[in-house]
N, CA, C and O atoms as a GROMACS GRO file, in nm:
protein
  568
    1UNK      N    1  -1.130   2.823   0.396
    1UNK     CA    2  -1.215   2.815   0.512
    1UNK      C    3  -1.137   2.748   0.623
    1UNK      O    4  -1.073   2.643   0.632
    2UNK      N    5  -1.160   2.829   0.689
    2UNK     CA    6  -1.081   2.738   0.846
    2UNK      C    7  -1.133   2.763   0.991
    2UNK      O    8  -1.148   2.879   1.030
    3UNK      N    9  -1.160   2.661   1.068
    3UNK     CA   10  -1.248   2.647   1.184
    3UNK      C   11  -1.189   2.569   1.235
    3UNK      O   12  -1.122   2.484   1.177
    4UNK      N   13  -1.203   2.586   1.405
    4UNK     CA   14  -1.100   2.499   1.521
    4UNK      C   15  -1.195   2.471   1.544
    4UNK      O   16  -1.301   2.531   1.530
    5UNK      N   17  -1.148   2.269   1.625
    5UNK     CA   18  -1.217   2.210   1.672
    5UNK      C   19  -1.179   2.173   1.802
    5UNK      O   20  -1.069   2.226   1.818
    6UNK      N   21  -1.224   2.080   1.959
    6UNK     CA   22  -1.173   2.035   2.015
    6UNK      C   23  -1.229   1.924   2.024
    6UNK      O   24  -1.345   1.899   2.054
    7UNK      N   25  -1.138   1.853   1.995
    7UNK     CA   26  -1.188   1.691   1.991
    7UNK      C   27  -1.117   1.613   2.164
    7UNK      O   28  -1.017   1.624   2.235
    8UNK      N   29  -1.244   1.538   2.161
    8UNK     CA   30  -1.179   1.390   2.308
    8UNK      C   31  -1.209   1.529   2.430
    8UNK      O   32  -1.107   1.559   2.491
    9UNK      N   33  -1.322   1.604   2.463
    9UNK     CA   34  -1.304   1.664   2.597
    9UNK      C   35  -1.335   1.803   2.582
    9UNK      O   36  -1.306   1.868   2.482
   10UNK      N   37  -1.404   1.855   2.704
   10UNK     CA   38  -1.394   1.959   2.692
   10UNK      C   39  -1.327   2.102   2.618
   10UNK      O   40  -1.214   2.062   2.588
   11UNK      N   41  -1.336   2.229   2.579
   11UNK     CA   42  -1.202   2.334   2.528
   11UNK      C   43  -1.197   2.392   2.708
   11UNK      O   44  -1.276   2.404   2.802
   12UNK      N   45  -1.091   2.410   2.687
   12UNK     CA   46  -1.044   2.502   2.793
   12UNK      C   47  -1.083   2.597   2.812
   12UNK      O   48  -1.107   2.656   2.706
   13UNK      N   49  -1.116   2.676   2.930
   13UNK     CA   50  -1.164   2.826   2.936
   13UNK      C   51  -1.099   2.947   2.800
   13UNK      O   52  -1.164   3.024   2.731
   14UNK      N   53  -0.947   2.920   2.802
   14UNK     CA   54  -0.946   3.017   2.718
   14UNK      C   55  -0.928   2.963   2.548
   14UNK      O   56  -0.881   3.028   2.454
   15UNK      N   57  -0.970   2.857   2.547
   15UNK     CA   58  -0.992   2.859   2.392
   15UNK      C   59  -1.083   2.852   2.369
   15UNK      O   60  -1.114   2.840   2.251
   16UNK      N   61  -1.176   2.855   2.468
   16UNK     CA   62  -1.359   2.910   2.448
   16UNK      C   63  -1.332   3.036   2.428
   16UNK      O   64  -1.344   3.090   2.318
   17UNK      N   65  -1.292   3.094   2.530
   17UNK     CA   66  -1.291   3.265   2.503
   17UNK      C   67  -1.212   3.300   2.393
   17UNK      O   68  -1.267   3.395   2.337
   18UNK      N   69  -1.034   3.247   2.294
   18UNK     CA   70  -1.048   3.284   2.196
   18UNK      C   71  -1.193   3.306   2.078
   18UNK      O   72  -1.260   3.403   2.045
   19UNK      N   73  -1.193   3.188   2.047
   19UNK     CA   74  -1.312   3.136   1.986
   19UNK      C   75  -1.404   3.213   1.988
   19UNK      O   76  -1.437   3.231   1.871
   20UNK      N   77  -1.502   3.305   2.093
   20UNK     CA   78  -1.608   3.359   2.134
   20UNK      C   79  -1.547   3.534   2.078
   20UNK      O   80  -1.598   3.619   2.005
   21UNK      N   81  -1.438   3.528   2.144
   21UNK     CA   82  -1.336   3.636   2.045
   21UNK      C   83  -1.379   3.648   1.874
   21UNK      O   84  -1.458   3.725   1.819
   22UNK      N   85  -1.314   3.567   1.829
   22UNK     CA   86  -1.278   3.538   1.680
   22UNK      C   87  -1.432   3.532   1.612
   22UNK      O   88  -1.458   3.572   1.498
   23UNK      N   89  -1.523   3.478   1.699
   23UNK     CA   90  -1.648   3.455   1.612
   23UNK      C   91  -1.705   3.622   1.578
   23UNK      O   92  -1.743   3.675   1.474
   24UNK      N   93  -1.690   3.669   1.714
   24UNK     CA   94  -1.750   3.821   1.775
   24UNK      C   95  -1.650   3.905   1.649
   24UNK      O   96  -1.724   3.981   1.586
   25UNK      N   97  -1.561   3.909   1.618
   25UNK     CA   98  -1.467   3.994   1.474
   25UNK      C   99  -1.514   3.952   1.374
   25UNK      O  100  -1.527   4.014   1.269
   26UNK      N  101  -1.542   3.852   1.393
   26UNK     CA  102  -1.552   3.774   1.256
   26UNK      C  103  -1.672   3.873   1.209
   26UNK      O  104  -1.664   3.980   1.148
   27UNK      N  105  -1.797   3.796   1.262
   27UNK     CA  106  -1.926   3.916   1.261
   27UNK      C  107  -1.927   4.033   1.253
   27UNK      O  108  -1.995   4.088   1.166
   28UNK      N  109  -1.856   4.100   1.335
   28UNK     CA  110  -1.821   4.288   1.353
   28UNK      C  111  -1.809   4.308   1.226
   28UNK      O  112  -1.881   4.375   1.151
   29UNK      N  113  -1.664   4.216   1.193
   29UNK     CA  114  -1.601   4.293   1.017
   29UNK      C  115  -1.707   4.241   0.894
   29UNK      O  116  -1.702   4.305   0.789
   30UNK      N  117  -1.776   4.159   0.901
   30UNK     CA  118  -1.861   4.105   0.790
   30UNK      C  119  -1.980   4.217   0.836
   30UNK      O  120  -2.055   4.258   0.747
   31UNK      N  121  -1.991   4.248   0.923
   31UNK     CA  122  -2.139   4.353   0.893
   31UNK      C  123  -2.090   4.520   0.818
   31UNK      O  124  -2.165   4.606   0.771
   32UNK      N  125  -1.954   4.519   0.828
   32UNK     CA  126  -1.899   4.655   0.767
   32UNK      C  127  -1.802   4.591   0.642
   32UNK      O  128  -1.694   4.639   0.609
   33UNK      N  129  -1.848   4.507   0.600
   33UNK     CA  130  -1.776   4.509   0.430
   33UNK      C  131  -1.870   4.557   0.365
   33UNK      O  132  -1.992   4.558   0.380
   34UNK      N  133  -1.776   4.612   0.265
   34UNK     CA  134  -1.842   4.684   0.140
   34UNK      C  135  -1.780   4.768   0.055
   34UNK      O  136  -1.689   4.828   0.112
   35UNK      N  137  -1.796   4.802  -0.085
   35UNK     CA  138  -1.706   4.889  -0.160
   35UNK      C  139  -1.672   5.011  -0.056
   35UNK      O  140  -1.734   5.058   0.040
   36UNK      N  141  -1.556   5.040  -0.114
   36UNK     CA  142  -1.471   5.184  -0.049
   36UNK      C  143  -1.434   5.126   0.072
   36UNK      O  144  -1.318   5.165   0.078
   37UNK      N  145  -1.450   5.068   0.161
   37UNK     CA  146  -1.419   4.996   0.290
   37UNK      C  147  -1.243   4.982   0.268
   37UNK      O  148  -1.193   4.921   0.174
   38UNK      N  149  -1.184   5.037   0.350
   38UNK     CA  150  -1.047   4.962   0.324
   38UNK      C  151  -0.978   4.858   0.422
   38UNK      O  152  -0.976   4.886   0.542
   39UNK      N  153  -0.913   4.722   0.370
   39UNK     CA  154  -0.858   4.657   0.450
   39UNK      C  155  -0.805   4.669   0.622
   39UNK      O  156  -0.787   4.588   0.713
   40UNK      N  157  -0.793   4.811   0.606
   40UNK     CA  158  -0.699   4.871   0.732
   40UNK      C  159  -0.787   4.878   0.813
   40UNK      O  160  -0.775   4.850   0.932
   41UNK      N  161  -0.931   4.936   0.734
   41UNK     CA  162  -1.059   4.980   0.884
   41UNK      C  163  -1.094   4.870   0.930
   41UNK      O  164  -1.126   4.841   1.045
   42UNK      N  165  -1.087   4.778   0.793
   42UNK     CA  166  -1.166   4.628   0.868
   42UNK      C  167  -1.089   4.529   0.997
   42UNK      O  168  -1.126   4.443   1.076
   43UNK      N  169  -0.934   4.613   0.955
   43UNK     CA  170  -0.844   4.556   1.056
   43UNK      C  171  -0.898   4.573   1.187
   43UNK      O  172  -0.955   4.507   1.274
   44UNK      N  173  -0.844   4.717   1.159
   44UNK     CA  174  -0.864   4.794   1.313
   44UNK      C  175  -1.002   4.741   1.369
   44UNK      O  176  -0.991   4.712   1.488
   45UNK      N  177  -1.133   4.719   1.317
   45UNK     CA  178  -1.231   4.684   1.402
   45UNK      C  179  -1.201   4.520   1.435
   45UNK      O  180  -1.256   4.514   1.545
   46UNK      N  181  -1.152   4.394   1.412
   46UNK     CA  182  -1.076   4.316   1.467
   46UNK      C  183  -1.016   4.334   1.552
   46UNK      O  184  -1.053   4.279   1.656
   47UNK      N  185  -0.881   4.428   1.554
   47UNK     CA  186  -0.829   4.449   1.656
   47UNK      C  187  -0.907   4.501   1.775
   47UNK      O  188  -0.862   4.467   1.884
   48UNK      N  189  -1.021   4.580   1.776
   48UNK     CA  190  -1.057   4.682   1.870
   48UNK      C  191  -1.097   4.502   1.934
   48UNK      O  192  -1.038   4.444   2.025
   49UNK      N  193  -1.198   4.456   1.861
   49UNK     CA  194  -1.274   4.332   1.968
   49UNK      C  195  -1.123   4.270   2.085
   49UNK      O  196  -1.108   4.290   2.206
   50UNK      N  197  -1.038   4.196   1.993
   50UNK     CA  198  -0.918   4.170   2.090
   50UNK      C  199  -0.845   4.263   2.160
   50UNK      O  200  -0.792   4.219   2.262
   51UNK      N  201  -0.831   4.360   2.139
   51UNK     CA  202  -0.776   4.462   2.236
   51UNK      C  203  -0.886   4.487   2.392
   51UNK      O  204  -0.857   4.495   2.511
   52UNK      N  205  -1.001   4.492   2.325
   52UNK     CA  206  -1.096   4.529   2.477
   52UNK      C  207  -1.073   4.406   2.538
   52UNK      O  208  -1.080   4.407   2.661
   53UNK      N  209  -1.046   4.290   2.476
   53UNK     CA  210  -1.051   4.167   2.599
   53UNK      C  211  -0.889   4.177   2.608
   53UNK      O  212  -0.834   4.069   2.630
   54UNK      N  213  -0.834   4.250   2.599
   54UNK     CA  214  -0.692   4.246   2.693
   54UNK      C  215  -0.586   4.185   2.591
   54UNK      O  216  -0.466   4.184   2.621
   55UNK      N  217  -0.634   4.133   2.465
   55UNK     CA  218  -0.537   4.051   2.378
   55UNK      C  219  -0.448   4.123   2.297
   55UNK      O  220  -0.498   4.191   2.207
   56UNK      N  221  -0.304   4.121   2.313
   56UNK     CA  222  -0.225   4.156   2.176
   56UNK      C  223  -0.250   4.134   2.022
   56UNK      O  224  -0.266   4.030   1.958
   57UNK      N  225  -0.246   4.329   1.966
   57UNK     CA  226  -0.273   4.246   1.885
   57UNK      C  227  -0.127   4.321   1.770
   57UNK      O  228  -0.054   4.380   1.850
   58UNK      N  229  -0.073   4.335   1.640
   58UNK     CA  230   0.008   4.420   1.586
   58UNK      C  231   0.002   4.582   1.633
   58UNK      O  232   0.085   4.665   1.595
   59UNK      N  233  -0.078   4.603   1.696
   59UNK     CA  234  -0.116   4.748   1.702
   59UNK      C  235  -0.108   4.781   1.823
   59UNK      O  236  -0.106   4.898   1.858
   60UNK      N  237  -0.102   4.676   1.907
   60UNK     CA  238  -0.073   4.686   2.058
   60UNK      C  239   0.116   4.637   2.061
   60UNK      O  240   0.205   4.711   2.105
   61UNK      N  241   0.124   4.580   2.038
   61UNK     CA  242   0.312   4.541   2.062
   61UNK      C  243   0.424   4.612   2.082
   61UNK      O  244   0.451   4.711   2.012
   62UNK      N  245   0.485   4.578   2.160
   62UNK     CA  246   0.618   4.645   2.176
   62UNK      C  247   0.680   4.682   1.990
   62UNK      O  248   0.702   4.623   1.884
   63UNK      N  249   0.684   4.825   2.052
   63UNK     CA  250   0.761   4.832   1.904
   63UNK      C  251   0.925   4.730   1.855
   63UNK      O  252   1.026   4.754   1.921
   64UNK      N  253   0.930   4.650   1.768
   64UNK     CA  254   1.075   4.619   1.716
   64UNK      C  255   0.998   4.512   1.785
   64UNK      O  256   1.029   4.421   1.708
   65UNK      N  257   0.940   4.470   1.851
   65UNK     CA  258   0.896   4.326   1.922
   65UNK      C  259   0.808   4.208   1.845
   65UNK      O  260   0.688   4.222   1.818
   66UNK      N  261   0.890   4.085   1.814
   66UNK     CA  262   0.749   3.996   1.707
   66UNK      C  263   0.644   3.956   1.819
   66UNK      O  264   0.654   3.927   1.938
   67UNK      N  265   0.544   3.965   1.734
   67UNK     CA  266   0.427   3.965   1.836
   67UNK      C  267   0.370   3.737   1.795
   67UNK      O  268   0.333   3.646   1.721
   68UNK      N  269   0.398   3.769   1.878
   68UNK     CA  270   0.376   3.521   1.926
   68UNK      C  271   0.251   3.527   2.022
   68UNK      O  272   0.226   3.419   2.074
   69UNK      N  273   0.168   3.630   2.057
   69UNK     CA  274   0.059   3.562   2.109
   69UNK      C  275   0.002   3.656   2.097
   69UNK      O  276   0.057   3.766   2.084
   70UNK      N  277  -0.130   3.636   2.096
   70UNK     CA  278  -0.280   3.732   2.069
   70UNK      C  279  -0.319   3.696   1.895
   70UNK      O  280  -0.313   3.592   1.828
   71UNK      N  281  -0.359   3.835   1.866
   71UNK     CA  282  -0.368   3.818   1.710
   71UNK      C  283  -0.309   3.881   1.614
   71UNK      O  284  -0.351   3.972   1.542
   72UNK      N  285  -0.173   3.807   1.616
   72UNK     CA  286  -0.070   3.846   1.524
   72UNK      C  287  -0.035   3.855   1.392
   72UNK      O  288   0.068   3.887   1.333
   73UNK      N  289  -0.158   3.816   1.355
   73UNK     CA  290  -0.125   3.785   1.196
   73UNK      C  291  -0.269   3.933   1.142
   73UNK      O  292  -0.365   3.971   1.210
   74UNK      N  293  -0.229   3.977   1.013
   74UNK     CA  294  -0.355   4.029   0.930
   74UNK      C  295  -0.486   4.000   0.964
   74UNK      O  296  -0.507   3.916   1.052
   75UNK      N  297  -0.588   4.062   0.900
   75UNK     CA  298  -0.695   3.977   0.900
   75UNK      C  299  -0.763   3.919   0.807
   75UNK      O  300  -0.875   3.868   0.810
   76UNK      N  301  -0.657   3.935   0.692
   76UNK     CA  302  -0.700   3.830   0.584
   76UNK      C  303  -0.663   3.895   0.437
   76UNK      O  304  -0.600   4.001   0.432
   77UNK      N  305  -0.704   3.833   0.328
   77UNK     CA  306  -0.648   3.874   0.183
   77UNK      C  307  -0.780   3.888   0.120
   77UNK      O  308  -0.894   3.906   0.164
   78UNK      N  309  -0.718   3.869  -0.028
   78UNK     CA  310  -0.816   3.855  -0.129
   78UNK      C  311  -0.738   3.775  -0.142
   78UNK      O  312  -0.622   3.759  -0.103
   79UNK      N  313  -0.876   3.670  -0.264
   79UNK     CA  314  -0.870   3.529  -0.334
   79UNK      C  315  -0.935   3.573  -0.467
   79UNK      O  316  -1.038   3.640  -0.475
   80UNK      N  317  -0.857   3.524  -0.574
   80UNK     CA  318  -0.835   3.472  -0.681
   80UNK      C  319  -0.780   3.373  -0.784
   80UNK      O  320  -0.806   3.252  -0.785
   81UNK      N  321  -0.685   3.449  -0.883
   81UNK     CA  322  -0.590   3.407  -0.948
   81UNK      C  323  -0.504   3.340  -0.860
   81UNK      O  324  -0.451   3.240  -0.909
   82UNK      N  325  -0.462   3.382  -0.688
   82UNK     CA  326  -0.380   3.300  -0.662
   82UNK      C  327  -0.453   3.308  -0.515
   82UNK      O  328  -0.555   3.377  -0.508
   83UNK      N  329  -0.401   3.235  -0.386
   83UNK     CA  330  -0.473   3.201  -0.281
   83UNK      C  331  -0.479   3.333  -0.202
   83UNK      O  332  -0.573   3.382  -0.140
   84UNK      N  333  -0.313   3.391  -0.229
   84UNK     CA  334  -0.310   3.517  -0.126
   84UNK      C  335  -0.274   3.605  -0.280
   84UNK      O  336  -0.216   3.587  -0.387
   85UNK      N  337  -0.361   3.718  -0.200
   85UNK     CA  338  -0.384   3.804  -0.331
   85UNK      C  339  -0.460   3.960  -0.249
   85UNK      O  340  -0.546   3.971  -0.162
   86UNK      N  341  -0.367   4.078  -0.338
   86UNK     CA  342  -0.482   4.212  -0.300
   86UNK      C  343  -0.603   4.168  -0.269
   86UNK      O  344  -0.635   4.055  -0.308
   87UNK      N  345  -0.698   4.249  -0.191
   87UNK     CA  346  -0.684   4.346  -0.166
   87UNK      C  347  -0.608   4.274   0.023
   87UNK      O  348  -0.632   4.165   0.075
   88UNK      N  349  -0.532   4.374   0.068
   88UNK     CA  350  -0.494   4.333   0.192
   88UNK      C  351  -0.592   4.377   0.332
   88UNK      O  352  -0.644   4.486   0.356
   89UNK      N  353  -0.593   4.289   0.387
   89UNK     CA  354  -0.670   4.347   0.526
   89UNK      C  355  -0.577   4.332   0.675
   89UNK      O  356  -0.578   4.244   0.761
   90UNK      N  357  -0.526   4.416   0.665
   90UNK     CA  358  -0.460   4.437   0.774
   90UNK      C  359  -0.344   4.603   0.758
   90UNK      O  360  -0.331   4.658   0.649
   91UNK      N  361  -0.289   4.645   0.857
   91UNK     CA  362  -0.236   4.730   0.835
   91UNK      C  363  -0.141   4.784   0.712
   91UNK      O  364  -0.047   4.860   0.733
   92UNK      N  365  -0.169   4.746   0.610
   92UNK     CA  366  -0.122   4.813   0.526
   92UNK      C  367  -0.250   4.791   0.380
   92UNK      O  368  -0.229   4.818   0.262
   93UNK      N  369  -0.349   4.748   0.429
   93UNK     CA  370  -0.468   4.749   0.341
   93UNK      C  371  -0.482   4.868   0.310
   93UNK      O  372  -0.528   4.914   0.414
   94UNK      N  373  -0.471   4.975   0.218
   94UNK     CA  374  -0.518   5.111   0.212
   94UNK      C  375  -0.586   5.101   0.056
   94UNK      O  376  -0.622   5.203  -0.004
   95UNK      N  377  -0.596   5.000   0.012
   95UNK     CA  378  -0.711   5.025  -0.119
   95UNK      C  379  -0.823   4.967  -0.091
   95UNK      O  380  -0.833   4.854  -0.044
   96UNK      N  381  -0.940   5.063  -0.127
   96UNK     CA  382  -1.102   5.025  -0.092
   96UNK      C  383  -1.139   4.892  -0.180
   96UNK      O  384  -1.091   4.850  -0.285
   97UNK      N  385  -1.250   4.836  -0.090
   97UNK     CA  386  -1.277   4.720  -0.164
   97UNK      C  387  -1.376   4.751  -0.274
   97UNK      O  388  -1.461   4.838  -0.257
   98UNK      N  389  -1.364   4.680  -0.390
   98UNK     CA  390  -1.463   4.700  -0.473
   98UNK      C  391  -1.570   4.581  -0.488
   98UNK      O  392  -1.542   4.476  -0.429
   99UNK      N  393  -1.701   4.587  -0.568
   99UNK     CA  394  -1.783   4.449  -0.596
   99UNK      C  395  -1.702   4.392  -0.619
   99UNK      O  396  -1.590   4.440  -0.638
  100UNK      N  397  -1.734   4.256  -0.626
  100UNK     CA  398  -1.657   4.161  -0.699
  100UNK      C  399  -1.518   4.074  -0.613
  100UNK      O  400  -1.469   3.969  -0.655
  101UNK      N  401  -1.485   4.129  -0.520
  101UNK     CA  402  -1.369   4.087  -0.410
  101UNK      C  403  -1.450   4.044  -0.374
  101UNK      O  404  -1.568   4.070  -0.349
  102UNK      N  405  -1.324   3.900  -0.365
  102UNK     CA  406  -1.341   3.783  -0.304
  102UNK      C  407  -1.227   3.778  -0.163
  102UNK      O  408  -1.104   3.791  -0.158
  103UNK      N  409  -1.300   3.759  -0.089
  103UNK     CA  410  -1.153   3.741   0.068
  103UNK      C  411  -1.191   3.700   0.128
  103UNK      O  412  -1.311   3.703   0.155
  104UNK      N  413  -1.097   3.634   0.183
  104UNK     CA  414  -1.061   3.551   0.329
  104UNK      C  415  -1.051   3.615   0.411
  104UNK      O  416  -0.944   3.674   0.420
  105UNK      N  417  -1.177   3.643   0.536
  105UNK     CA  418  -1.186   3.688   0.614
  105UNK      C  419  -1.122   3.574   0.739
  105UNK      O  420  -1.176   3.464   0.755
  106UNK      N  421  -1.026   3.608   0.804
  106UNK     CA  422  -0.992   3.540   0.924
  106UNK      C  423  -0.887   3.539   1.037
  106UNK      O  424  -0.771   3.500   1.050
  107UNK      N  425  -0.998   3.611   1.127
  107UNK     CA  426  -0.950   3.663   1.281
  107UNK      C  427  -0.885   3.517   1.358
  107UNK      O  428  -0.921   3.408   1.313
  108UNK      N  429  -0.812   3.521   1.447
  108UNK     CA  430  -0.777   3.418   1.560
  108UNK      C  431  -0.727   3.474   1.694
  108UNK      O  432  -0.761   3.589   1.723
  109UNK      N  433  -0.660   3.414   1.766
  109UNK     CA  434  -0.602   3.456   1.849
  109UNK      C  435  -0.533   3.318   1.868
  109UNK      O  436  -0.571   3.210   1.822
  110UNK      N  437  -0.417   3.344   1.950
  110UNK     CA  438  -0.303   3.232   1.988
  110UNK      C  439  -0.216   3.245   2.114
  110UNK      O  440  -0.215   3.355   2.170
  111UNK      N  441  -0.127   3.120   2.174
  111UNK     CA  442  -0.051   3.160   2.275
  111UNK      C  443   0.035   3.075   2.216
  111UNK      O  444  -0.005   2.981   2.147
  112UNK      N  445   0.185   3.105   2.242
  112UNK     CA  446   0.317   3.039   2.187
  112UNK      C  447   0.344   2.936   2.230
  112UNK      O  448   0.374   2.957   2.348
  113UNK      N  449   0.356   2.827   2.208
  113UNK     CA  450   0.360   2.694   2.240
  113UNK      C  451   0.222   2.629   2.305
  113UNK      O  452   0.203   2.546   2.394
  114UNK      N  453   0.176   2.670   2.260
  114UNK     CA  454  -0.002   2.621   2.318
  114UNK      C  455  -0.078   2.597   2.166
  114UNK      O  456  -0.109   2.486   2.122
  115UNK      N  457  -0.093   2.692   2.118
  115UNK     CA  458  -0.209   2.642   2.057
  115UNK      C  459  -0.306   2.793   1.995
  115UNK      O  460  -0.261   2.904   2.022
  116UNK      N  461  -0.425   2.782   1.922
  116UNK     CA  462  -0.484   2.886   1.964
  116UNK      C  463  -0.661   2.814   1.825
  116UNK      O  464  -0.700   2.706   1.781
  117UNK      N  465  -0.705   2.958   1.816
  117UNK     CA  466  -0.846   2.948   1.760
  117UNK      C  467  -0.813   3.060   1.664
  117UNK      O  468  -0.750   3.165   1.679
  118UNK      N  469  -0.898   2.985   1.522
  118UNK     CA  470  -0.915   3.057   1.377
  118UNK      C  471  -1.021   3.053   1.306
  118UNK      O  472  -1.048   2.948   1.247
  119UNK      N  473  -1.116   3.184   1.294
  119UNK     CA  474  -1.229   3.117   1.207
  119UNK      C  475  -1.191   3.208   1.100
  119UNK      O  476  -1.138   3.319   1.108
  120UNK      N  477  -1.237   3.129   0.982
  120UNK     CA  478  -1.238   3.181   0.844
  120UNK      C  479  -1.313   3.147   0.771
  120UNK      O  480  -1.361   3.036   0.750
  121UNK      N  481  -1.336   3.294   0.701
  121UNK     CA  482  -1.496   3.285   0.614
  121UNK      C  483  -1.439   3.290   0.452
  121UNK      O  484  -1.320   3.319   0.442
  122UNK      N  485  -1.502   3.267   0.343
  122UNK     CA  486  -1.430   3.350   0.190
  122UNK      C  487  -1.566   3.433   0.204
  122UNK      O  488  -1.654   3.369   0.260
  123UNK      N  489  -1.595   3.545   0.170
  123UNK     CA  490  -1.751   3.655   0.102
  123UNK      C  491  -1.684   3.713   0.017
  123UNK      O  492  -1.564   3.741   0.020
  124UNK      N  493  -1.789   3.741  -0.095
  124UNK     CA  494  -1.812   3.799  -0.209
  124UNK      C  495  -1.863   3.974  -0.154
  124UNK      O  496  -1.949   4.010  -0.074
  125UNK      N  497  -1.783   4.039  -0.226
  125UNK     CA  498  -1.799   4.175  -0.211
  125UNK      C  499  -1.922   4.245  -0.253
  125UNK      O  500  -1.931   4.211  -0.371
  126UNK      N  501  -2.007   4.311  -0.233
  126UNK     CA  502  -2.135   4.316  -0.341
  126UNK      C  503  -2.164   4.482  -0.331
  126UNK      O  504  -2.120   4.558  -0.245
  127UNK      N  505  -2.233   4.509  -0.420
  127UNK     CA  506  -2.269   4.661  -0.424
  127UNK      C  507  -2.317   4.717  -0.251
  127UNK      O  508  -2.297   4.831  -0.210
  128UNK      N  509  -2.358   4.646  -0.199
  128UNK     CA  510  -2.434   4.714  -0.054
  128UNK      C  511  -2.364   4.619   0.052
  128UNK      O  512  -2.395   4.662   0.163
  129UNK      N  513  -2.298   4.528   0.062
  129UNK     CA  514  -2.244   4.502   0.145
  129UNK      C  515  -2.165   4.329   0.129
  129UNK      O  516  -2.103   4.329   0.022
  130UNK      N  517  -2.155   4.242   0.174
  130UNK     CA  518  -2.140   4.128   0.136
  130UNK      C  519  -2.168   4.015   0.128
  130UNK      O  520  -2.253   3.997   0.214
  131UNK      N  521  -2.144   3.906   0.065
  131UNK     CA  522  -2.241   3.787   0.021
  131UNK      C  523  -2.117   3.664   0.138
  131UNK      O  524  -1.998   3.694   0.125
  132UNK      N  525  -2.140   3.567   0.217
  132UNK     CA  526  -2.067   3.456   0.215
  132UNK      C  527  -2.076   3.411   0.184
  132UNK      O  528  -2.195   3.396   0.155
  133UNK      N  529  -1.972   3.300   0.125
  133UNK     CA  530  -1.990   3.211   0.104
  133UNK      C  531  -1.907   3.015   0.154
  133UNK      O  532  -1.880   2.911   0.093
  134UNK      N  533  -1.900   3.066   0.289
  134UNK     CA  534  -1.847   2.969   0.328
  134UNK      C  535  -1.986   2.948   0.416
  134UNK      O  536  -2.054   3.033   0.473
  135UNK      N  537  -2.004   2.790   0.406
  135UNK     CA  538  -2.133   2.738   0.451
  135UNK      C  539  -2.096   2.622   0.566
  135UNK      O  540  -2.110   2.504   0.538
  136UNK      N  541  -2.041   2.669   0.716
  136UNK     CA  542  -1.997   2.586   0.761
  136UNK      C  543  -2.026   2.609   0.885
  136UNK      O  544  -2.008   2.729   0.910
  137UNK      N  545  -2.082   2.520   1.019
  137UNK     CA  546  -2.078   2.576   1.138
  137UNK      C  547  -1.966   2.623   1.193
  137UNK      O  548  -1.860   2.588   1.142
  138UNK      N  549  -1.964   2.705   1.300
  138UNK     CA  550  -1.893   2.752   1.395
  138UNK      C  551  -1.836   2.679   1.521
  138UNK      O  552  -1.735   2.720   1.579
  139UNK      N  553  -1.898   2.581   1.556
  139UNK     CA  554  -1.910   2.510   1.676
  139UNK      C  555  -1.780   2.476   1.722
  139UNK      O  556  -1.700   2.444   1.635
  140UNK      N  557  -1.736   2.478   1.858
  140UNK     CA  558  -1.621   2.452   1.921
  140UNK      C  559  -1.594   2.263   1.895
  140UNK      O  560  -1.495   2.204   1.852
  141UNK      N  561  -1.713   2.217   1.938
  141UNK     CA  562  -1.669   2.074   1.941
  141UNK      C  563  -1.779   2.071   1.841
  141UNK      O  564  -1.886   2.126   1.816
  142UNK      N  565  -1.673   1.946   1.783
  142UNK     CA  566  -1.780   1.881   1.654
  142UNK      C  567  -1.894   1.769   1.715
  142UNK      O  568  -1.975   1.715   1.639
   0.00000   0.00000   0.00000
């Protein structure tokens, strides 16, 4: 589970708007889990949220280019036997999820030498769609 905070002061305009980002994927991809679902679709609808607000994301980048700001990383694994584990969610996720997957759902966005916003959920995979189970607010400031 992982959630940004801003402590001592206001967040800045744009680590509100990451944040408001990341929550908005977060939601999108948890209302479309479910068996047969594959990592890759759940990507791509992540990406679509950061792409309409203008953000880099792997799918937007200069080709041969490492991508250091927007949302550069996957959008998460499976958890088990070990922390990072099948099934994959991000561009190379191509096996459907079944019941029983457990994953770390978690969108962010970032800027290179700044800083950025990460929320992360774990849900349980279930016959019709999915269970969470991370029980934690969202809130920018604690």
């Amino acid at each position: 589970m992982t959630r940004t905070f801003v402590a001592g002061g206001e967040p800045a305009d744009d680590v509100a708007r990451w944040h408001e980002l990341s929550r908005i994927a977060l939601n999108r991809v948890l209302e479309e889990v479910r068996p047969g679902v594959t990592g890759r679709e759940l990507f791509a609808l992540a990406c679509d949220v950061f792409e309409e607000a203008g953000e880099l994301t792997q799918r937007t980048k200069a080709e041969g280019e490492t991508l250091l700001d927007g949302f550069f990383h996957s959008l998460g694994h499976g958890v088990g036997l070990e922390v990072h584990e099948e099934p994959a969610l991000g561009r190379t996720g191509s096996d459907g999820l079944v019941a029983g997957d457990v994953l770390a759902v978690e969108p962010g966005c970032y800027r290179s030498g700044y800083g950025g916003v990460r929320l992360e959920d774990l849900v349980l995979v279930t016959e019709d769609g999915c269970e969470r189970l991370t029980e934690f607010p969202y809130e920018l400031l604690p």
